[in-house]
C-alpha positions in Angstrom: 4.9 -12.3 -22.8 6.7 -14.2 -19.9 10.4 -13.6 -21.5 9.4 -9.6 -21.8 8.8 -9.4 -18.3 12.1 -11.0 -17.5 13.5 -8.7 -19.9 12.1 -6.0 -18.6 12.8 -7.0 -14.8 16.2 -7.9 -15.7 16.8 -4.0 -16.2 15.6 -2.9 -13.0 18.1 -2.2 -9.9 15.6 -4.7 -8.0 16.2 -7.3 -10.0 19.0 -9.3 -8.1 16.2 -8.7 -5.2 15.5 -6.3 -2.3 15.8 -7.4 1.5 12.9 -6.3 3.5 10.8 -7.0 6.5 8.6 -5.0 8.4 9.7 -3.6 11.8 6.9 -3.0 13.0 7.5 0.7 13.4 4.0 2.5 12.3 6.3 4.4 9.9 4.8 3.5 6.8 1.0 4.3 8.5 1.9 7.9 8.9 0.9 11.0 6.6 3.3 11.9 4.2 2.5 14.6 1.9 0.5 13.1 -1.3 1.7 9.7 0.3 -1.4 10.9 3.1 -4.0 8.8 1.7 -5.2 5.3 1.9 -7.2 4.5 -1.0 -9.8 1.9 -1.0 -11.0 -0.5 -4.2 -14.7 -2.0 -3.5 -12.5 -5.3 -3.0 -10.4 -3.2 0.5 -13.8 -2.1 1.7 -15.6 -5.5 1.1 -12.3 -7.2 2.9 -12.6 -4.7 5.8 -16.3 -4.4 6.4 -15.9 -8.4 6.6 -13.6 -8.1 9.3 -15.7 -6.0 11.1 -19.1 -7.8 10.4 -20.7 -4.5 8.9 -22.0 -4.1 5.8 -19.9 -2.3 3.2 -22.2 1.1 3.2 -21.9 0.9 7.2 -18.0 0.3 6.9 -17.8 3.1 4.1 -19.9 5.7 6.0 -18.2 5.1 9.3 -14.5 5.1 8.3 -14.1 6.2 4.9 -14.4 10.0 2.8 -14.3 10.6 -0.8 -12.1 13.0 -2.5 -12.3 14.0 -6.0 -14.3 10.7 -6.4 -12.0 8.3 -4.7 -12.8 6.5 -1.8 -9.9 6.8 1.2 -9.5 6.1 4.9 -10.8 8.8 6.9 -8.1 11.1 8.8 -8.4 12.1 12.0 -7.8 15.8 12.9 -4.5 16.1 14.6 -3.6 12.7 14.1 -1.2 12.1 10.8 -1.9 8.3 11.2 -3.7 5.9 9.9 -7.0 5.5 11.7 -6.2 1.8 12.8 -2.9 2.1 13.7 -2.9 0.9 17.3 0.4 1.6 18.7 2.7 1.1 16.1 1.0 -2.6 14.9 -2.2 -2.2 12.1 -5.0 -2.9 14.3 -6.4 -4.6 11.1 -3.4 -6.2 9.7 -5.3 -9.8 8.5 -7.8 -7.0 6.2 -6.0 -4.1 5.0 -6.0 -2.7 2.2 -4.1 -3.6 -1.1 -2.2 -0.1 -0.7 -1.1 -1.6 2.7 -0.3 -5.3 1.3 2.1 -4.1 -1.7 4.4 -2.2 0.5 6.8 -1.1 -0.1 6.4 -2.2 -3.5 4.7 0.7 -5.1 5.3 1.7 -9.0 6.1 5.6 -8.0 8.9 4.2 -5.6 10.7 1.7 -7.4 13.1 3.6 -9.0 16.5 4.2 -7.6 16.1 7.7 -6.7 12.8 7.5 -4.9 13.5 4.3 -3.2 17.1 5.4 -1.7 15.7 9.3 -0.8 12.4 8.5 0.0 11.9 4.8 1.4 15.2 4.1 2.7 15.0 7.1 5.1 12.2 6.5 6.8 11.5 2.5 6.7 13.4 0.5 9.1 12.8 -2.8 7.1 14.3 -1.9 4.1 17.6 -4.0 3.8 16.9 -6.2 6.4 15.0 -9.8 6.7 14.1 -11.7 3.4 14.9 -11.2 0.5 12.4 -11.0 -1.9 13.1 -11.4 -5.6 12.3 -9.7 -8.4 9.4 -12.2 -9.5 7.9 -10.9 -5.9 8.2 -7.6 -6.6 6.7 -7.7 -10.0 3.8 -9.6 -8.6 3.5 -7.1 -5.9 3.8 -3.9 -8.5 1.0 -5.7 -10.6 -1.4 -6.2 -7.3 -0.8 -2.8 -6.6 -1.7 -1.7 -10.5 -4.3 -3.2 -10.5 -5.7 -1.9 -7.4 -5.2 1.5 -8.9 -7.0 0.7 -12.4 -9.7 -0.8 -10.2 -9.8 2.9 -8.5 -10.3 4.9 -11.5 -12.5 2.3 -12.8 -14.6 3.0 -9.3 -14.0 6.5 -9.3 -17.5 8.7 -8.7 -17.8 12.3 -9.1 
């Protein structure tokens, strides 16, 4: 199992490694298209009503909506950010959500194609800071996975 995942990584343009560090420009907490939504596992709410000493119905009532049985961060009208953006810093950086944590190590933007016309164009930390290897990555795609099997395993009509 261990050798396929090499095997597999080993084909990947990320596999020598990507450089990236967050510059702390907000850019990745804006609305973009389907990228608009912040979805939230039981796990993300749990973390975040912790971190704001409220139980997870009060956190989930106050700042989250469902859509097509999926719980998300709410969106403010007029505002194409991310409800806790404060500035251009994550007001709730310690608690966010996996979403938040894996990027921008997504599965639907690891390719070449999406990464260099999507990602690259509007992230300032890509190709700069650390580099983080492939075995990073693939740990990161996995979180991020299995953040999203936990969301159709949550979903409720």
């Amino acid at each position: 199992m261990e050798s396929q995942l090499r095997n597999d990584v080993s084909k990947e343009w990320w596999s020598e490694g990507v450089r990236f560090e967050c510059q702390g420009s907000g850019q990745c907490c804006l609305s973009r298209g389907e990228y608009g939504f912040v979805f939230l596992t039981r796990e993300d709410r749990k973390r975040m009503a912790d971190h704001f000493q409220l139980g997870i119905r009060e956190f989930t009532k106050t700042y989250c909506d469902k859509t097509k049985g999926y719980f998300h961060l709410k969106e403010e009208k007029g505002r194409d950010a991310c409800v806790f953006l404060k500035g251009k810093k994550c007001g709730i950086y310690e608690a966010r959500p996996t979403q938040c944590r894996t990027w921008p190590f997504w599965p639907e933007v690891m390719n070449s194609k999406t990464w260099n016309k999507e990602v690259k164009t509007f992230c300032p930390g890509v190709g700069k800071g650390k580099l983080h290897s492939a075995e990073e990555i693939s740990k990161n795609l996995k979180m991020q996975k299995s953040s999203e099997l936990a969301l159709h395993r949550q979903r409720k009509p």
